[in-house]
TORBA-501249 format. One record per residue (C-alpha): residue number from 0; residue in one letter; chain; x, y, z. Coordinates in nm, 4 decimals, decimal comma. Layout:
REM residues N
k	r	c	xx	yy	zz
NUM	a	A	X	Y	Z
...
END
This chain:
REM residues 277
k	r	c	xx	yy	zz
0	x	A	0,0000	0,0000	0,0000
1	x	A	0,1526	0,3372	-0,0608
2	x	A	0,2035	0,5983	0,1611
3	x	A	0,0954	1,0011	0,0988
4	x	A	0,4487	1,0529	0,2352
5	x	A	0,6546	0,8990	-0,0275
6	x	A	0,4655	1,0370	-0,2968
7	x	A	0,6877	1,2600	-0,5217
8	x	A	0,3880	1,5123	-0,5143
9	x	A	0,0882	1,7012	-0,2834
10	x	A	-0,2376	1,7135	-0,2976
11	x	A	-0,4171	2,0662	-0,2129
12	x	A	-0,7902	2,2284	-0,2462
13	x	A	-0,9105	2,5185	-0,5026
14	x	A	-1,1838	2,7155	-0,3498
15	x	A	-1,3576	2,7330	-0,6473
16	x	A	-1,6054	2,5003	-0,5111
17	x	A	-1,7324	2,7959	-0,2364
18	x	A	-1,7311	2,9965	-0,5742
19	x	A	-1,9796	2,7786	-0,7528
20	x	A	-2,2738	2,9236	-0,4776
21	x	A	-2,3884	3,2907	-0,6485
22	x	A	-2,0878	3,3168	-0,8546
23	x	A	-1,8931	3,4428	-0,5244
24	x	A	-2,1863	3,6032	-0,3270
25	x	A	-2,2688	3,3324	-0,0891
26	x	A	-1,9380	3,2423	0,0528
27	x	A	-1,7768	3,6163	-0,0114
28	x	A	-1,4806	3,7256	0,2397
29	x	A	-1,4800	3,3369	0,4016
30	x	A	-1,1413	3,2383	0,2923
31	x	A	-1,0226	3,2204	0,6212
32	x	A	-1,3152	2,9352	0,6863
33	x	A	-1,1774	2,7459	0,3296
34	x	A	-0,8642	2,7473	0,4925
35	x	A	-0,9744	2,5783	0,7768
36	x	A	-1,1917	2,3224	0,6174
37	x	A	-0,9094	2,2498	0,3403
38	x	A	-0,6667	2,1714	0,5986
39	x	A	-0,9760	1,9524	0,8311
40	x	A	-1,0221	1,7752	0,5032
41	x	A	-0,6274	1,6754	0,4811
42	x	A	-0,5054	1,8878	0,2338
43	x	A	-0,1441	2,0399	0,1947
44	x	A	-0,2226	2,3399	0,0404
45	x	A	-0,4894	2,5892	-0,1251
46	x	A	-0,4702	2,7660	-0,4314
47	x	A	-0,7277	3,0651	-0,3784
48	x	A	-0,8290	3,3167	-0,6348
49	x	A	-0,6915	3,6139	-0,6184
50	x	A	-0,9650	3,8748	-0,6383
51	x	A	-1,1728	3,6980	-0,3960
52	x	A	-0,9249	3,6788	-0,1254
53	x	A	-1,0824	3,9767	0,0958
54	x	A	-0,8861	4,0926	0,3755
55	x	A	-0,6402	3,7641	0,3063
56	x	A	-0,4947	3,9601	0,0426
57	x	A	-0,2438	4,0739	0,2967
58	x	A	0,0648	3,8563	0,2814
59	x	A	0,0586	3,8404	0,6779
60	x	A	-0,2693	3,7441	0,7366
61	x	A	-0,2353	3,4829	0,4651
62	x	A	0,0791	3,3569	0,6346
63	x	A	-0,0571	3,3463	0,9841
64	x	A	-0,3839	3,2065	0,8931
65	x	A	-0,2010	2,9269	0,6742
66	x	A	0,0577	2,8560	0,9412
67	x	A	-0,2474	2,8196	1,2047
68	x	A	-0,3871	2,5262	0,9964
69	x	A	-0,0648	2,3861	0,8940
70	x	A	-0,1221	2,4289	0,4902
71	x	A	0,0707	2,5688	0,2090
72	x	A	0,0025	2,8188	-0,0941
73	x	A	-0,0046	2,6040	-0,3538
74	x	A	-0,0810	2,8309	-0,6002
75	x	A	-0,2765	3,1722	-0,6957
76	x	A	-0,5534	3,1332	-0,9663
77	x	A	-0,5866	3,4498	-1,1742
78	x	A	-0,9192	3,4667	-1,3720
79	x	A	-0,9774	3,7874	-1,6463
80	x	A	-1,1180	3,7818	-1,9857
81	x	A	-0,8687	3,8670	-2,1738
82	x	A	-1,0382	3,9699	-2,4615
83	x	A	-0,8302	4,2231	-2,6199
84	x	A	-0,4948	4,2256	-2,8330
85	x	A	-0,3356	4,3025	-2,4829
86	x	A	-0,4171	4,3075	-2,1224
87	x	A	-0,5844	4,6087	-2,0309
88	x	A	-0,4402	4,8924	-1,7486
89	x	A	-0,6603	4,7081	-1,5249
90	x	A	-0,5893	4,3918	-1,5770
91	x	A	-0,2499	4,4555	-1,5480
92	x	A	-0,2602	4,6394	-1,2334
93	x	A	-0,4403	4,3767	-1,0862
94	x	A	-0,2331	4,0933	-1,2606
95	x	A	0,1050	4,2848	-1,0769
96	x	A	-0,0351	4,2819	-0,7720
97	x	A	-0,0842	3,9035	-0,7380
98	x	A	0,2516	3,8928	-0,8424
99	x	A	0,3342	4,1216	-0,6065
100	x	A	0,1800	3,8883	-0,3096
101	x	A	0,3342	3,6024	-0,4600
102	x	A	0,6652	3,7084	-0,3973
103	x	A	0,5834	3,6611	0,0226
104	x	A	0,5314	3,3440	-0,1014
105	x	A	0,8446	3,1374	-0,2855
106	x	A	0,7484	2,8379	-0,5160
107	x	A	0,3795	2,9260	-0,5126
108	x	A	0,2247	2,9276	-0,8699
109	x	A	0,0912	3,2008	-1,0460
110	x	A	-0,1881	2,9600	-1,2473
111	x	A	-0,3567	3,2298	-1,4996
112	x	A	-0,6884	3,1086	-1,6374
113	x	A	-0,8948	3,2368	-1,8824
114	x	A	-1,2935	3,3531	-1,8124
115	x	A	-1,4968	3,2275	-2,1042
116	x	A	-1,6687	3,4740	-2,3356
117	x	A	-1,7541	3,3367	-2,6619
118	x	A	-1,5406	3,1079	-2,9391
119	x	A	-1,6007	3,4736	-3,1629
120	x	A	-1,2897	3,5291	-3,3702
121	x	A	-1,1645	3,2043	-3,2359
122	x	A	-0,7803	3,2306	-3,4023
123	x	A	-0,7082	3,5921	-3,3505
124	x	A	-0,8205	3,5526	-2,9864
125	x	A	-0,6449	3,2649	-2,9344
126	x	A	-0,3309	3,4298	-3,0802
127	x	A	-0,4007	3,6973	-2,8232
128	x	A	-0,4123	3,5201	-2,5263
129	x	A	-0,1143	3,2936	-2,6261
130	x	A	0,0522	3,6635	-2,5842
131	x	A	-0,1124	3,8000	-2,2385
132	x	A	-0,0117	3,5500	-2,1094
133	x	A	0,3163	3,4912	-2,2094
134	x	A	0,3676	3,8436	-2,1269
135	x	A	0,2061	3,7767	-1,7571
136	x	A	0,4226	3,4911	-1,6916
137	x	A	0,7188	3,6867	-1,8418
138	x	A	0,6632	4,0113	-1,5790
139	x	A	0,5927	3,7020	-1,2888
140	x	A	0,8962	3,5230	-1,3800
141	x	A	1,1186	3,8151	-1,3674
142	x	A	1,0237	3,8050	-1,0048
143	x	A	1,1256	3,4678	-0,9008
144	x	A	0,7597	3,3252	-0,9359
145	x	A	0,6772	2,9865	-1,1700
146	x	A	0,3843	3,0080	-1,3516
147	x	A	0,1315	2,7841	-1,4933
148	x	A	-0,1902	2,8239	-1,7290
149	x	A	-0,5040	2,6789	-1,6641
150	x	A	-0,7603	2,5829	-1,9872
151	x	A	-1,0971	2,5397	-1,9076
152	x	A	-1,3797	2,3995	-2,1134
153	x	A	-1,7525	2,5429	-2,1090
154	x	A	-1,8955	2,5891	-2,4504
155	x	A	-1,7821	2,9585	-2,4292
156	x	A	-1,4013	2,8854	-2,3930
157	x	A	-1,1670	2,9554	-2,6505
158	x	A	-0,9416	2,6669	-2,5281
159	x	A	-1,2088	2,3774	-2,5600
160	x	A	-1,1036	2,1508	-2,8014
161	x	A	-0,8211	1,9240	-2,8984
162	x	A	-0,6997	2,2138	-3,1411
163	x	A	-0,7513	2,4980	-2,9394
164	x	A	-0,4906	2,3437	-2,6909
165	x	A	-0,2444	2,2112	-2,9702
166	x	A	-0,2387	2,5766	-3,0433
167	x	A	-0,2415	2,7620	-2,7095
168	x	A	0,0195	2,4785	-2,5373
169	x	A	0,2613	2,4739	-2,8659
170	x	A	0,2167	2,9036	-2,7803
171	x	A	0,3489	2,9149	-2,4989
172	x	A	0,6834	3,0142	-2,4010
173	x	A	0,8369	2,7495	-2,1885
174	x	A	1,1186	2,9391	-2,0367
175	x	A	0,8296	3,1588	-1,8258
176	x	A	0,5391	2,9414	-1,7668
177	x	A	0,4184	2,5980	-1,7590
178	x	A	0,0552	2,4282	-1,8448
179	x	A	-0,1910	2,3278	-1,5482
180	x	A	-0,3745	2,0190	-1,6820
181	x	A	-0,7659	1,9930	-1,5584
182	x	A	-0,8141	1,6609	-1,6213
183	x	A	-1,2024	1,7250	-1,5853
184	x	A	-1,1870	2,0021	-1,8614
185	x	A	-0,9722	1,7641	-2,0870
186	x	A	-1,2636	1,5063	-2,1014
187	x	A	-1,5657	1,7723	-2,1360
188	x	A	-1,3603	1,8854	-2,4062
189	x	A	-1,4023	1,5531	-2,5788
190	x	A	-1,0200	1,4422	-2,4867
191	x	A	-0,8469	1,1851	-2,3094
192	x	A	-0,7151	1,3405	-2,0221
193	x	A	-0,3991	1,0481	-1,9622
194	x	A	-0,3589	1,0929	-2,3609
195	x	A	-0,3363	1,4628	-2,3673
196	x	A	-0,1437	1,4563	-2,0446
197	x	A	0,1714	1,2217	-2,1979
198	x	A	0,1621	1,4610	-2,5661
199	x	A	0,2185	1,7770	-2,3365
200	x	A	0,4104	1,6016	-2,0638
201	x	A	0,7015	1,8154	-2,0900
202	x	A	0,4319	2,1671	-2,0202
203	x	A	0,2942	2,0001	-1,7076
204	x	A	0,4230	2,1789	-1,3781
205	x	A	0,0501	2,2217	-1,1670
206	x	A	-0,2209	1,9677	-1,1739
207	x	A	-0,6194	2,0334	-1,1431
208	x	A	-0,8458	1,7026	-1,0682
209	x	A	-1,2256	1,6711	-1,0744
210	x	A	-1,4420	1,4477	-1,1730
211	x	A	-1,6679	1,4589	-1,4754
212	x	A	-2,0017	1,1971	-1,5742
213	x	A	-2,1319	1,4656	-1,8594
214	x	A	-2,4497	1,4608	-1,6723
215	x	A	-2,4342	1,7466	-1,7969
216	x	A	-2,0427	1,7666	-1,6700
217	x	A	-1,9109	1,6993	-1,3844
218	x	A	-1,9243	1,4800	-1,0642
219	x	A	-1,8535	1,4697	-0,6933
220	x	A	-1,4799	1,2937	-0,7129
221	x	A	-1,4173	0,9245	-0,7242
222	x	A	-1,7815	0,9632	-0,8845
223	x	A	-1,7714	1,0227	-1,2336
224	x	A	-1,5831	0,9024	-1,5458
225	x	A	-1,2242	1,0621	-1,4927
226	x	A	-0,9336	0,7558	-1,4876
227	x	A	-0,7883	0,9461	-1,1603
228	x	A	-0,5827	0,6246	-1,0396
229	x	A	-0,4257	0,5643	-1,3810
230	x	A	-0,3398	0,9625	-1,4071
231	x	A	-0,2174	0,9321	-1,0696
232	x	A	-0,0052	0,6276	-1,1183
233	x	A	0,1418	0,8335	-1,4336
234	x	A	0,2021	1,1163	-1,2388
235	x	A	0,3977	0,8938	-0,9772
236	x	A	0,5504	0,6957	-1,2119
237	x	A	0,7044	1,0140	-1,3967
238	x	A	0,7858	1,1102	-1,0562
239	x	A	0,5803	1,4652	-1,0898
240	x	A	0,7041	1,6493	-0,7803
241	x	A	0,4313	1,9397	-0,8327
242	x	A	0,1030	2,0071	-0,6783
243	x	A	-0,2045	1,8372	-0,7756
244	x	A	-0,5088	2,0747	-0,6510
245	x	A	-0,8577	1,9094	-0,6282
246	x	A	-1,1116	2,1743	-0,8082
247	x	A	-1,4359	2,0054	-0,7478
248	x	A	-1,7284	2,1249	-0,9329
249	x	A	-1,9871	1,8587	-0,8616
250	x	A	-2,3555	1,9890	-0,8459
251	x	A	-2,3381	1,9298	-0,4988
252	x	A	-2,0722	2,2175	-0,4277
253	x	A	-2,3462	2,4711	-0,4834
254	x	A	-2,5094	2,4113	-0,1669
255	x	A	-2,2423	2,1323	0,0117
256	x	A	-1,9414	2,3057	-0,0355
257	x	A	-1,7461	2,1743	0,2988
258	x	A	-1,8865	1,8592	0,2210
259	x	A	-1,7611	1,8412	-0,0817
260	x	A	-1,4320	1,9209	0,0408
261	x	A	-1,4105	1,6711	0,2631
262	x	A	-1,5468	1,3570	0,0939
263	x	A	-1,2162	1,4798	-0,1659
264	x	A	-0,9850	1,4957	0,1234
265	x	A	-1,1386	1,1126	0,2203
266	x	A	-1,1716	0,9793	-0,1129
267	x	A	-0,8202	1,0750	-0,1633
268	x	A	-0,6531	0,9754	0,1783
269	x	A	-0,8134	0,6045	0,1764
270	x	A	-0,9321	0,5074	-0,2009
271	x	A	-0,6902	0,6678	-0,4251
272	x	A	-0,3562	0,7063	-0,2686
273	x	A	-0,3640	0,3168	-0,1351
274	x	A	-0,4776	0,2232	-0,4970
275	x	A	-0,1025	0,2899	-0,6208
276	x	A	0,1594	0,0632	-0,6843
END
């Protein structure tokens, strides 16, 4: 049976799955309480998003509330639109100032993610968000901080399908920032998560799990359709030494979030982690 401790990687929470609940409203300015329930749950680490942090956006109270529950930043999501040929002056104020807390922070990711708008002018978008973020990651690794981006797949996202990532990954500029795969987005894209994972193996450097039964997507972990013990055994086997951040998005999250969060923590602890060779 394998142990959690001589896994070449950690396992940590997004809090995305508070965010599901009014698109932010319900569970606004509680960070502190995902903290706490991330750790209860068995978690190393959170990866929060950045302009729903409240008064956590302060690098001490982020460090004193982490070191209280005995978890890691694992990573910082940043979420804009993007929608123009470059980032505008306020999404690159705000994009700096992440960066800026990240730096209190050393070997935390910077994991930039796109918010869906609309496959409109599908190549000259993707063209331009191949470049915003490049150009993110380039200002973020200047400063000593790794960074990662995060494709997502509702019907709106430019980075959906099989060629929208052959063309955003083979984009990217290596030397600044890696690729988070979300193995739940991979399959709702019509991929193979393991598949796409081994093309792009040498991108990977963050990992996202959830679950997905296309029912209409996705499912409360261990639930759905998503290999998770063969990507995990991959993961080991390549000896991945990264994070790998649980963003659940079952239906359930909307009203269950701490549930949620815990049944992960569980199903992870005592199904999937003693399932490895």
């Amino acid at each position: 049976m394998t142990d959690a401790n001589t896994l070449p990687f950690r396992f940590g929470s997004e809090v995305y799955t508070w965010f599901m609940a009014g698109n932010g409203t319900v569970h606004a300015n509680r960070l502190d309480h995902m903290i706490e329930v991330i750790a209860k749950a068995g978690f190393a680490g959170i990866q929060p998003i950045f302009p729903w942090m409240g008064p956590l956006k302060d690098p001490q109270k982020l460090a004193d509330k982490l070191k209280e529950q005995g978890i890691e930043l694992a990573a910082l999501s940043l979420p804009f639109e993007w929608n123009g040929t470059e980032e505008s002056a306020a999404e690159r104020a705000e994009a700096d100032q992440a960066i800026e807390l990240l730096q209190y922070f050393p070997g935390a990711i910077l994991c930039t993610v796109q918010i869906p708008t609309g496959r409109h002018e599908l190549e000259d978008r993707r063209k331009s968000l191949v470049k915003i973020v490049n150009g993110i990651s380039a200002r973020a690794s200047y400063k000593g901080i790794p960074c990662s981006f995060h494709p997502n797949s509702p019907k709106t996202s430019i980075i959906r399908t099989a060629e929208d990532y052959r063309v955003v990954l083979e984009g990217l500029d290596t030397s600044v920032t890696g690729w988070t795969p979300d193995v739940g987005h991979i399959i709702n894209g019509d991929m193979d998560p393991l598949e796409m994972m081994q093309k792009y193996a040498s991108l990977i450097n963050h990992v996202h799990y959830k679950d997905w039964d296309g029912e209409p997507e996705f499912a409360l972990m261990g639930q759905g359709k998503v290999n998770l013990l063969a990507i995990t055994q991959w993961l080991k086997d390549q000896n991945y030494s990264g994070w790998i951040v649980c963003e659940d998005e079952a239906e359930m999250a909307v009203e269950e979030p701490d549930h949620v969060t815990l049944h992960d923590g569980r199903w992870i602890t005592h199904e999937l982690i003693p399932a490895l060779k």
